[in-house]
N, C-alpha and C positions, 0 to 999 in steps of 0.2 A: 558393522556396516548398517543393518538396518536400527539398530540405539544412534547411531550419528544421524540420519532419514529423519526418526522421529524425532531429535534435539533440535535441529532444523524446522520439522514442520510446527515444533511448537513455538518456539522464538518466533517466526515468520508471525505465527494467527496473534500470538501477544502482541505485537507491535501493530497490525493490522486494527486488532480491536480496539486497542489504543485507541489509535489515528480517528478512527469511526467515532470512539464515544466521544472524542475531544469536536470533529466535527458536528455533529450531533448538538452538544452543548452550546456551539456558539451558532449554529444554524437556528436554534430553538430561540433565542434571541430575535427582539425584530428590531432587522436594520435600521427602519423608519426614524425610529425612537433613540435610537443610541446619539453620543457625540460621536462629531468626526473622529476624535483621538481614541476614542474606544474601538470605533470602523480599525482604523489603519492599525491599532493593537491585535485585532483578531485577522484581520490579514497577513500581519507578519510572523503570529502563529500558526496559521495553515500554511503558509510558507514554509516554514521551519519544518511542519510535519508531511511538507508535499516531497522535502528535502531527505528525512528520515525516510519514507517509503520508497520510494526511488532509487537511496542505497539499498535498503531491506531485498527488494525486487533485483536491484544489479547485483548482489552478494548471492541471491539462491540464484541467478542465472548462472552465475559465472560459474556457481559448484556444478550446477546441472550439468555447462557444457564442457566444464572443464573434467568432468567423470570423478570430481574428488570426495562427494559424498559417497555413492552404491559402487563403484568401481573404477579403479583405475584406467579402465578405455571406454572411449566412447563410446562404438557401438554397444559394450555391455552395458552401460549405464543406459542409455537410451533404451534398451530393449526389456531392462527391469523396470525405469521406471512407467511403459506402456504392458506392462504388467501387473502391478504395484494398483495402481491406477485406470482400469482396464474398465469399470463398473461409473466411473466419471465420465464426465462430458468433456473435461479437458483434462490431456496427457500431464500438464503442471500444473496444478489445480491452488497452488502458492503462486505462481505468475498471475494465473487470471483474477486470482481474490486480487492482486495486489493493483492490478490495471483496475479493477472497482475500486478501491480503495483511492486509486488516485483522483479519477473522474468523479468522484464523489467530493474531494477538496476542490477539487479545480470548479467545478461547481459551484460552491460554496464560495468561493474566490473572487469569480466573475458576478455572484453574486453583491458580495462588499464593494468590487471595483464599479460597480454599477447605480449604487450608492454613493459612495465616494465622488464620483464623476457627475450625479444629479445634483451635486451640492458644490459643486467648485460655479 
């Protein structure tokens, strides 16, 4: 029960890290200076990886409420994992990294489309 928890919370931060160092990378880039087709290249990468986190985050919700990681019912899963987690600021602490994770491409997104649109 809890080797399934922690196989979960690692996939979760891998994919998360991911996400971040790939933004990261094309953030570190300046927009100014690129061609448009390089723009709308790295937009349709953060796309792709706003698409992967998104599942990543719907996949550990649905175990969460669905009680199939920590137990079979829900109130028990809910009460382990505000246990589990008790020394956190937040009860899912995989959901919240993952809403960073998002706002952080989305970010970066609006940033390219913002570009993108100075230049049409």
């Amino acid at each position: 029960m809890l080797d399934a928890e922690a196989k979960e919370l690692r996939a979760a931060k891998q994919s998360f890290r991911r996400s971040i160092r790939i933004c990261n990378g094309i953030k570190s880039h300046q927009c100014e200076t690129r061609p448009y087709n390089e723009l709308v290249s790295m937009w349709q990468c953060l796309d792709a990886l706003e698409a992967d986190c998104t599942e990543c985050a719907s996949d550990r919700q649905q175990s969460i409420h669905g009680g199939d990681v920590l137990s079979s019912r829900q109130a028990d899963s809910d009460m382990l994992y505000a246990y589990l987690y008790a020394d956190l600021d937040e009860t899912y602490p995989v959901l919240a990294d993952g809403v960073r994770v998002l706002e952080r491409i989305r970010e970066t997104k609006r940033e390219i489309v913002q570009e993108l649109t100075r230049r049409a």
